[in-house]
TIMARDREN-325815 format. One line per 5 residues: number of its first residue (from 1); their letters; for each residue z, y, x of C-alpha. Coordinates in steps of 0.001 Angstrom, whole numbers, always signed. Layout:
TIMARDREN-325815
NUM	a	Z:Y:X; ...
end
This chain:
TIMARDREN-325815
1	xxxxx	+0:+0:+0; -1193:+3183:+1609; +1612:+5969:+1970; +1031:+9121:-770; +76:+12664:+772
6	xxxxx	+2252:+15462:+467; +128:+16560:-2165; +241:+13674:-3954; +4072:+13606:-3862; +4688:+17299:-4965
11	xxxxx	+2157:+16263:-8435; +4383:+13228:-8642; +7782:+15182:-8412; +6568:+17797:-10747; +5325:+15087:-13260
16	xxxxx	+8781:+14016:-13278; +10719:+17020:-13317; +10868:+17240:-17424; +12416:+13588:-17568; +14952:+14528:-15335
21	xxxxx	+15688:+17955:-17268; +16083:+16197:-20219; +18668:+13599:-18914; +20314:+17210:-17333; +20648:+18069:-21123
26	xxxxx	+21105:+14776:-23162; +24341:+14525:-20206; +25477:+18560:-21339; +24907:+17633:-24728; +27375:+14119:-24285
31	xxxxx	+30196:+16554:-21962; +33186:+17313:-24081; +33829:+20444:-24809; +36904:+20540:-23109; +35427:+20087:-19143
36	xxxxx	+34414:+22634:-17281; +30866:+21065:-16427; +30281:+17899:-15526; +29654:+15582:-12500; +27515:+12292:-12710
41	xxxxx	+26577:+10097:-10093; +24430:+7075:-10776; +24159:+4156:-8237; +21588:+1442:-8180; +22314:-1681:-7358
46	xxxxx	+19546:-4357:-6574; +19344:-7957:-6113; +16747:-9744:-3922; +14129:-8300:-5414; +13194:-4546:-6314
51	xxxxx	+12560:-4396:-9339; +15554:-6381:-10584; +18587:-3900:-10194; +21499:-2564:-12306; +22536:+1068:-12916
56	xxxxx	+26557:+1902:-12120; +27756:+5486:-12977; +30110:+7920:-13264; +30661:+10646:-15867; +33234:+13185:-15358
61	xxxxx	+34590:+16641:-15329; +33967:+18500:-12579; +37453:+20330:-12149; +40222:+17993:-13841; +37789:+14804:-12220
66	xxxxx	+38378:+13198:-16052; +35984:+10096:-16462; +34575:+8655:-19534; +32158:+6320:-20871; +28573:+8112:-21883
71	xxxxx	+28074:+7406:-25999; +24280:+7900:-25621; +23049:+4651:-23786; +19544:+6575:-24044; +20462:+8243:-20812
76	xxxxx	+20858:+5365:-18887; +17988:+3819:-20509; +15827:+7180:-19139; +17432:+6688:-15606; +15958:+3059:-16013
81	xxxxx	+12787:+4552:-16333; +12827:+7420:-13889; +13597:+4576:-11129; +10952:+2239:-12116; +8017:+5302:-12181
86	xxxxx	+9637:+6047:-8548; +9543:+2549:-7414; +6207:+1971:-8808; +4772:+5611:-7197; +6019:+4494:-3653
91	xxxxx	+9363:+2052:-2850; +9646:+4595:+2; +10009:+7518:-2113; +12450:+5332:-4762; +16207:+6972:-4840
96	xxxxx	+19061:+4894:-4694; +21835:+7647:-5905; +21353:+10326:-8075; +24275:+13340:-8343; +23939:+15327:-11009
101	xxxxx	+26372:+18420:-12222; +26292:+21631:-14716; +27875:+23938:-12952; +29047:+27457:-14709; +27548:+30627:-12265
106	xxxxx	+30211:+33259:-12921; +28130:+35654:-11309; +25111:+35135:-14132; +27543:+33680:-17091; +25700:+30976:-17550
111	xxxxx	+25233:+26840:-16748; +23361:+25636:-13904; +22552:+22247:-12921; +21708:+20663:-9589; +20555:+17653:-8858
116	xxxx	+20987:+15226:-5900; +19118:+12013:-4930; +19852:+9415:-1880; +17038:+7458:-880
end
């Protein structure tokens, strides 16, 4: 399998950019109302082979470092997704960790959200 160009991996990232904003928001959406943002770090774990692998994750406030369960199993099944487009686009640009938070800017008054992977 030949290696993408840079080109080709900046059309790929930006393809994928709107499935990642809407796991940003379907995870803002699922934070209580209580935390002050949120923190979530997903982990894949694979067997043998690639394409067989399970997603771990945590949820949790940001501040306080509360943890809970996410009720919309939609966002993991998204994540799912993401990882299999990535491994299917090039194993060498497939992430293994993602971080995401929502983060509140003082400065602007208003949420931000910044997002993390490991490969």
């Amino acid at each position: 399998m030949n290696q993408p160009t840079q080109a080709e991996k900046q059309q790929f990232y930006a393809e994928m950019e709107p499935h990642w904003k809407e796991i940003r928001i379907m995870l803002a959406a699922d934070r209580p109302p209580e935390w002050e943002g949120y923190r979530f770090e997903a982990f894949i774990e694979c067997g043998a082979i690639p394409e067989k692998f399970s997603v771990k994750y945590k949820f949790g406030d940001r501040v306080s470092n509360r943890q809970r369960s996410i009720a919309q199993r939609g966002i993991i099944d998204k994540l799912t997704d993401l990882r299999i487009a990535y491994l299917d686009f090039s194993p060498m640009t497939t992430w293994r960790a993602v971080t995401i938070e929502q983060i509140w800017k003082p400065e602007s008054k208003s949420w931000a959200f910044e997002t993390n992977w490991e490969y």
